[in-house]
C-alpha positions as CSV (number, residue, x, y, z in Angstrom):
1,X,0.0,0.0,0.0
2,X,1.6,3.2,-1.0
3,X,2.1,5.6,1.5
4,X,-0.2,9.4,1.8
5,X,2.1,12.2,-0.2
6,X,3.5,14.3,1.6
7,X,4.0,18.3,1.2
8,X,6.5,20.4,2.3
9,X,6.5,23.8,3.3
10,X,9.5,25.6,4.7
11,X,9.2,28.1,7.6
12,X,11.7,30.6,9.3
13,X,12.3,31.3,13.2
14,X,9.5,28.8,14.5
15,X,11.9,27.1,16.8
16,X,12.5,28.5,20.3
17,X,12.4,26.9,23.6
18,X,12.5,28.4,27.1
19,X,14.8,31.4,26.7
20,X,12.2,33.6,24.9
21,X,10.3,33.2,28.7
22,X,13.2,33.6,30.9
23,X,14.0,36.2,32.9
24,X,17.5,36.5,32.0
25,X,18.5,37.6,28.6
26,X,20.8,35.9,26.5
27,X,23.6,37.5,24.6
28,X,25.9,35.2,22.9
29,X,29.2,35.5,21.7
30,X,29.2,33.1,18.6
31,X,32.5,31.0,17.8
32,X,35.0,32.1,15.4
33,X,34.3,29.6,12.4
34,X,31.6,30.9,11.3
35,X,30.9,29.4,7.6
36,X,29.2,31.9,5.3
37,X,28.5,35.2,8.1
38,X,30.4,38.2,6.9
39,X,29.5,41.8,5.9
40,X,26.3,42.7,4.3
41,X,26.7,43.3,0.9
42,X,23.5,45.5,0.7
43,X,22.6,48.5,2.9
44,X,20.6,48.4,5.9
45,X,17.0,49.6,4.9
46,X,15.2,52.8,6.7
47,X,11.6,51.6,7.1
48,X,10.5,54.2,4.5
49,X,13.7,52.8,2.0
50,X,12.0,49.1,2.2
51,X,8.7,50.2,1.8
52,X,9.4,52.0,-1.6
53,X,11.4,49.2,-2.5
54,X,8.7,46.9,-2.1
55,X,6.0,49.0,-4.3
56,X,8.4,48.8,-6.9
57,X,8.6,45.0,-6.8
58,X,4.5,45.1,-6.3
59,X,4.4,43.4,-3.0
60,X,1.0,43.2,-2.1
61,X,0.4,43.8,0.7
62,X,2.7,46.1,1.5
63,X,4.1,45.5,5.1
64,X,7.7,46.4,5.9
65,X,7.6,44.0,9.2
66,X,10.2,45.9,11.5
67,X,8.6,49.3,11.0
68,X,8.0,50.8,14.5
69,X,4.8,52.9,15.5
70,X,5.0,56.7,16.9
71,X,4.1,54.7,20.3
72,X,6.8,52.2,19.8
73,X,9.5,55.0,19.3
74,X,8.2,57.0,22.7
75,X,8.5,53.8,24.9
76,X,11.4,52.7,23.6
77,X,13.1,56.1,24.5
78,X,12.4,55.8,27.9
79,X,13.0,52.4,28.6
80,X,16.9,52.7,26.6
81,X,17.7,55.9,27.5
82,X,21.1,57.5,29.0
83,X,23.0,54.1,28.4
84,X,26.3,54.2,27.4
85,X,27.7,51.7,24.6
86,X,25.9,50.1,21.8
87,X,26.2,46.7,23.5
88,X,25.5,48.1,26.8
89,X,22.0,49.4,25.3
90,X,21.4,46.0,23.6
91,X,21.5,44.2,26.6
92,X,18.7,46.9,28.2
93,X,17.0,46.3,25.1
94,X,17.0,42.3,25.6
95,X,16.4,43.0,29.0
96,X,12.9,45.3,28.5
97,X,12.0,43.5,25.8
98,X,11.8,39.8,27.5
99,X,10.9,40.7,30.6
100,X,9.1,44.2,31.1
101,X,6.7,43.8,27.3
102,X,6.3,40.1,28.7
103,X,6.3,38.6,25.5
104,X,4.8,35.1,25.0
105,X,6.3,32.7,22.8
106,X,3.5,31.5,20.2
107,X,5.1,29.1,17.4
108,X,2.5,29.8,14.5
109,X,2.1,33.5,15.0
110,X,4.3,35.3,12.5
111,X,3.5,39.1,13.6
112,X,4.9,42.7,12.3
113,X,6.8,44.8,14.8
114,X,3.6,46.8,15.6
115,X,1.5,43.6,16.2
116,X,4.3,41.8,18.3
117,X,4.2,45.1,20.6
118,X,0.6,45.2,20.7
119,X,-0.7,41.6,21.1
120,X,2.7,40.6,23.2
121,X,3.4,37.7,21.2
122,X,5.6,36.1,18.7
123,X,7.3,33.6,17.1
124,X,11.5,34.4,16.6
125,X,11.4,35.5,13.1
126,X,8.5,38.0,14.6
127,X,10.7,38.7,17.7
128,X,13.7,39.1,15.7
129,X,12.4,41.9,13.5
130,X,10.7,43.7,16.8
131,X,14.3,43.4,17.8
132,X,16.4,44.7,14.9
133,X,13.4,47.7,14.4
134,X,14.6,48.8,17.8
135,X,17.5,48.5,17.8
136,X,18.2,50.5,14.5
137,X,15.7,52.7,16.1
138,X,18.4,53.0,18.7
139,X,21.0,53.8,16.0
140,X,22.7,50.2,16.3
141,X,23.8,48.5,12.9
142,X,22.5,45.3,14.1
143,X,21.5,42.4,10.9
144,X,19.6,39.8,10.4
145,X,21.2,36.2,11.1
146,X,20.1,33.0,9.4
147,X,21.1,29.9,11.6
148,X,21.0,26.3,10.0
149,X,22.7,24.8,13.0
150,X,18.8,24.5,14.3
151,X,16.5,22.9,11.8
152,X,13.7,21.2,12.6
153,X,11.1,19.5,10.8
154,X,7.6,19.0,12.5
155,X,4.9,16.4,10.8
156,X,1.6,18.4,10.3
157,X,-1.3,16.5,8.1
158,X,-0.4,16.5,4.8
159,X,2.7,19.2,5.2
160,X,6.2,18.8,7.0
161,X,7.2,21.9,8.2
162,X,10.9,22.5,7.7
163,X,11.7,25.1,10.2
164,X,15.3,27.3,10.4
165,X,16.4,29.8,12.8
166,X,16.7,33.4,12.3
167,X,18.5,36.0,14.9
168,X,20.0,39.3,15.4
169,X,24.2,39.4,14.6
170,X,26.2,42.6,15.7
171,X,29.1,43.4,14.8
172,X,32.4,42.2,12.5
173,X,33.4,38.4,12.2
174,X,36.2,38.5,14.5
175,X,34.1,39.8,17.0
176,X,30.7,38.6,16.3
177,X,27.6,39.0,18.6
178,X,24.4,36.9,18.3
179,X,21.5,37.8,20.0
180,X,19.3,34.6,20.2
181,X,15.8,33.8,21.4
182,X,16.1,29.8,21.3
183,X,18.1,27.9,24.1
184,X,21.0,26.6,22.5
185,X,22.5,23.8,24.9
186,X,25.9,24.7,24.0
187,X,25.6,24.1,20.6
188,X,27.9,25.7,18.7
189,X,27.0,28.3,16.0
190,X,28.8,26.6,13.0
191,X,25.9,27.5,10.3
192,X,25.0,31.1,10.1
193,X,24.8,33.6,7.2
194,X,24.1,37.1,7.0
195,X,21.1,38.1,5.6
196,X,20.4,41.3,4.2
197,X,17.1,43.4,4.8
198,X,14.8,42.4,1.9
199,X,15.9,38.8,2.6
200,X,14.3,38.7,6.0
201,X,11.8,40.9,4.7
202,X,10.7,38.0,2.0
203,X,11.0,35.4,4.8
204,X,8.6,37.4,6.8
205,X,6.4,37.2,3.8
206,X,6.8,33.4,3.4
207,X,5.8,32.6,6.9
208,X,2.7,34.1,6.7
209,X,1.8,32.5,3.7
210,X,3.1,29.3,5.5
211,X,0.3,30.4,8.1
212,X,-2.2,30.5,5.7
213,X,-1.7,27.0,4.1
214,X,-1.9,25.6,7.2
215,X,-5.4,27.1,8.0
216,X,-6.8,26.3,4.3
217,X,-6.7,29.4,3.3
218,X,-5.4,29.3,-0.2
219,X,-6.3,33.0,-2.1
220,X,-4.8,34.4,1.3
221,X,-1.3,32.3,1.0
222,X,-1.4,32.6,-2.9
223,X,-1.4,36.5,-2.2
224,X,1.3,37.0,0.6
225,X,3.5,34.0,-1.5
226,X,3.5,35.5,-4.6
227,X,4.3,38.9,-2.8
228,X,7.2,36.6,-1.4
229,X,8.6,35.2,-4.8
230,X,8.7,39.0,-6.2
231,X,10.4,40.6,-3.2
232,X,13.3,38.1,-3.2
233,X,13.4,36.0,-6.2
234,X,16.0,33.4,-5.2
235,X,14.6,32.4,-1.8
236,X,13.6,28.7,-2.2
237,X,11.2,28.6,0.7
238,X,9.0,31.0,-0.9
239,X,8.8,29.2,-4.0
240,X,8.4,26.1,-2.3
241,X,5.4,26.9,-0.4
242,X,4.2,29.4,-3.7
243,X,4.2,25.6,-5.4
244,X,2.0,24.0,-2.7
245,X,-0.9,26.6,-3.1
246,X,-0.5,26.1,-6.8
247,X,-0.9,22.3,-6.1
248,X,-3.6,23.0,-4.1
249,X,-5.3,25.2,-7.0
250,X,-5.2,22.2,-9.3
251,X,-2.4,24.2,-10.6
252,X,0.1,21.3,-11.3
253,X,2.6,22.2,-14.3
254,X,2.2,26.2,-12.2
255,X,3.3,24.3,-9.3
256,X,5.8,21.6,-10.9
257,X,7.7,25.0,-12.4
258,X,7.8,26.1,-9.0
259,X,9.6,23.1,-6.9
260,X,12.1,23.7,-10.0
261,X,12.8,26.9,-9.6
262,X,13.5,26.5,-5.7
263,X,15.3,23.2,-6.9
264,X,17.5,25.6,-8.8
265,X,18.2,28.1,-6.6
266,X,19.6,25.6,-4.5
267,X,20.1,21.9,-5.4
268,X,20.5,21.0,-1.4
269,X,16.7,22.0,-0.6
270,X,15.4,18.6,0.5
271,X,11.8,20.1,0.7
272,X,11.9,21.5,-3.0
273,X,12.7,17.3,-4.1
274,X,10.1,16.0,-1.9
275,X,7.4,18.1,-2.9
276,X,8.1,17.8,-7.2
277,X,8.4,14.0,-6.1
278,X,4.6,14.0,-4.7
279,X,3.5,16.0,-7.5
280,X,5.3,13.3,-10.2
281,X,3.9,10.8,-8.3
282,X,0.0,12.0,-8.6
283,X,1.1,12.4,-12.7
284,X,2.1,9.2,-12.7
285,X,5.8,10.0,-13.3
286,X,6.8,7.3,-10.7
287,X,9.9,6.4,-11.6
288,X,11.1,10.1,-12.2
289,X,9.5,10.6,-8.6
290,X,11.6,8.1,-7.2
291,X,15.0,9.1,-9.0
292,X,14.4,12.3,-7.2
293,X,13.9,11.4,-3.7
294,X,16.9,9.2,-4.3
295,X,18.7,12.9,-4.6
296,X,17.6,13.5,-1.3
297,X,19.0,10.1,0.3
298,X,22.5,12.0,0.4
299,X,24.5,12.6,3.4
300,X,23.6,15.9,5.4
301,X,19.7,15.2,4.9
302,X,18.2,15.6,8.3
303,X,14.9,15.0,6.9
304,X,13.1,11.9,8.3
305,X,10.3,12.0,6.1
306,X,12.7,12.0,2.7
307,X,13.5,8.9,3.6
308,X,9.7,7.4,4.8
309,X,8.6,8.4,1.3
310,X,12.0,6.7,-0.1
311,X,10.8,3.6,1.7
312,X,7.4,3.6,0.8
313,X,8.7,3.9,-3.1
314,X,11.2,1.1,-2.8
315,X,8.6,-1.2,-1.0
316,X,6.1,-0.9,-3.2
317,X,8.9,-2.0,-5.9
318,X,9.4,-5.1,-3.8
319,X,13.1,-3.6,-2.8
320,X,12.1,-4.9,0.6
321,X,15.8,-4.6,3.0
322,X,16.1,-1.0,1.2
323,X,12.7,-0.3,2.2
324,X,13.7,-1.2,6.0
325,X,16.9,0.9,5.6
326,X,14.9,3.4,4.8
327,X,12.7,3.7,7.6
328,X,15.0,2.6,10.0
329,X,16.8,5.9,9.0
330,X,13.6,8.1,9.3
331,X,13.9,6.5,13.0
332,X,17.0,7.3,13.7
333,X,16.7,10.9,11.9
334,X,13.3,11.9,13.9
335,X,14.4,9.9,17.3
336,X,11.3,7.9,17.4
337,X,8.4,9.1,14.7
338,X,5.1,7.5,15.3
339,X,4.6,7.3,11.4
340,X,8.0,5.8,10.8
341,X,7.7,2.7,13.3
342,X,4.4,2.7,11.5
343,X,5.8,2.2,8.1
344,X,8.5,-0.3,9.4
345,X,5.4,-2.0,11.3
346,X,3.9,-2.7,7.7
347,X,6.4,-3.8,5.8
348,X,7.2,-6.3,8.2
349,X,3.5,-7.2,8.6
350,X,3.8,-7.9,4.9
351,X,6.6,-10.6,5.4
352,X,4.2,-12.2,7.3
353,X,6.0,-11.0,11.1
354,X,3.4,-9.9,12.9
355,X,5.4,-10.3,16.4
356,X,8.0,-7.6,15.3
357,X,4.7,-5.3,13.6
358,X,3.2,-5.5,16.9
359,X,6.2,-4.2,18.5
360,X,6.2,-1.4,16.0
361,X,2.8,-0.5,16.7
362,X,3.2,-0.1,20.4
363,X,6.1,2.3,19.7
364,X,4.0,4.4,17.0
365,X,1.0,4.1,19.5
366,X,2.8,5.1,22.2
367,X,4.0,8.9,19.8
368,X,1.3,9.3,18.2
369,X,-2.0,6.9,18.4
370,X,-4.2,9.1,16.1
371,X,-1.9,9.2,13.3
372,X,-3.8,8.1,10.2
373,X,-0.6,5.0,9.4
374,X,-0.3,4.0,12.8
375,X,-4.9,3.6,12.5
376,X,-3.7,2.0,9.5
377,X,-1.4,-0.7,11.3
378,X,-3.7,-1.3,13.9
379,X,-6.5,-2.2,11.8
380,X,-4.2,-4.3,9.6
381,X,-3.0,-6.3,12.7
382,X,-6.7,-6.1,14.4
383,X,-8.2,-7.8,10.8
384,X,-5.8,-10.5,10.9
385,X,-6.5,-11.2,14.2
386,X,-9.7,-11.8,13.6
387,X,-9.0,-14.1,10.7
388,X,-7.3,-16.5,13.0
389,X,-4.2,-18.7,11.7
């Protein structure tokens, strides 16, 4: 039985764990091998700047997301007043910011600056431009900071969502700050690039397109994802998730020309494969939808579900010990996905072990009872059951 397509949608600054909370602000000083961080190439961008830059590029609508409002500017004067140094007043600023606005963490809420400060919530990529408008309202050159050191990917229906980190940087390589919202257990920053303002701009863009898939609402994504694709062109996030509304739409070669664009932007996005994979696969394309995910079986993929879909594909091919490398990957990838001990659960239901698919299903159950494969298992197991030996 072939396993449910998946789609892939690729998010920015979702992840964060107790530091955004903590009464204690966090102010890193990042390692000096730091692959791909150096100067921006393009200027910082006034509020006003980006805004007539996005007209231009008819973004619509147009939000420059770390604009600041009159109120915004007043409080921020008298909470960072009188301070001397430029990291001296960013440490006030993490300060006020995490403790006296009280900001609650909220994963799927992808807010402007103004919002943030009204509603006092956020997700990072929302925190992080709260941060840098203030900050440049302050009259320091902080930038925005991609890190790739904390994927994640997070099983949601139909959709993965592939997740990276975005923070604040300050200051030269040699001497490089990071200001963080996600507690980093020591990790080291070894993945971080420098992005420049219509970058982050684009990514804001994305997200809340992103937020909009995940809610149903297609004409809403379609309109903040193609706003996304004509800010910043090369961005494959945005043309991956731009391809899932087009998919969506019944849009197919729309949305095929889409996963290939993101796939040629950057051959390493494992989400831009997976997704042209499921589309081939519902053309009937199968074996070019197989060659692809095989792209993705490379080493550096830390995406479980690449390698469930690679497992379904070579199962139903009869390839049954790839198959079971496969999964067992997705196991190891994940540490423990309910639909991945489901998958292994099946295929060794279908060698006719039921012991071992039994044990697969009280791992999956244990995750993740409700999840439509692990239903799947159980009534596979419960049917022969009832048909006896």
């Amino acid at each position: 039985m072939r396993g449910v397509p998946l789609i892939a949608i690729a998010t920015f600054g979702l992840r964060a764990r107790s530091l955004l909370l903590s009464p204690l602000p966090l102010l890193v000083l990042a390692g000096l091998a730091l692959a791909g961080c150096g100067v921006i190439a393009s200027p910082m961008l006034t509020p006003a700047q980006a805004s007539a830059l996005l007209s231009t590029r008819e973004a619509d609508p147009l939000v420059v997301p770390y604009q600041l409002s009159p109120e915004m500017q007043v409080w921020l004067k008298t909470q960072v007043r009188g301070i001397g140094s430029d990291l001296d007043k960013l440490h006030r600023l993490v300060e006020v910011l995490l403790n006296d606005l009280d900001i609650t963490y909220e994963r799927e809420y992808t807010g402007t600056a103004q919002e943030v400060f009204a509603s006092r919530r956020a997700n990072c990529l929302s925190f992080t431009h709260l941060f840098v408008g203030m900050a440049r309202e302050l009259e320091i050159p902080v930038f925005f900071l991609e890190v790739r050191d904390l994927q994640d990917y997070v099983r949601e229906g139909d959709l993965i969502v592939h997740s990276d980190h975005i923070a604040v940087g300050f200051g030269p390589d040699h001497d490089l700050r990071v200001i963080d919202f996600a507690a980093r257990d020591n990790t080291a920053y070894r993945r971080v690039r420098a992005l420049d303002d219509l970058t982050a701009i684009a990514m804001f863009y994305s997200n809340k397109g992103a937020e909009h898939l995940r809610r149903g609402d297609l004409e809403e994504a379609r309109r903040w994802l193609l706003a996304a694709v004509r800010i910043q062109d090369n961005l494959p996030a945005s043309w991956i998730n731009y391809g899932v509304v087009l998919r969506r739409s019944g849009e197919l070669d729309a949305a095929e020309a889409s996963y290939r664009r993101a796939i040629e932007i950057d051959p390493r996005e494992t989400a831009a494969y997976q997704n042209l994979s499921a589309l081939l696969r519902i053309r009937g394309r199968v074996d070019e939808a197989y060659e692809l995910l095989e792209v993705t079986a490379r080493d550096g993929n830390r995406n479980p579900y690449s390698y469930v879909a690679l497992g379904d594909l070579s199962r139903r091919y009869g390839r049954v010990e790839e198959a079971e490398r496969f999964y067992r990957r997705a196991i190891r990838l994940s540490g423990g996905d309910a639909e991945a001990y489901a998958a292994l659960g099946e295929l060794m239901l279908d060698g006719g072990d039921a012991v071992a698919a039994h044990r697969m299903l009280r791992r999956a159950q244990r995750l993740a009872s409700d999840n439509p494969r692990v239903e799947q298992l159980a009534s596979r197991l419960e049917d022969r059951h009832s048909a006896g030996p």
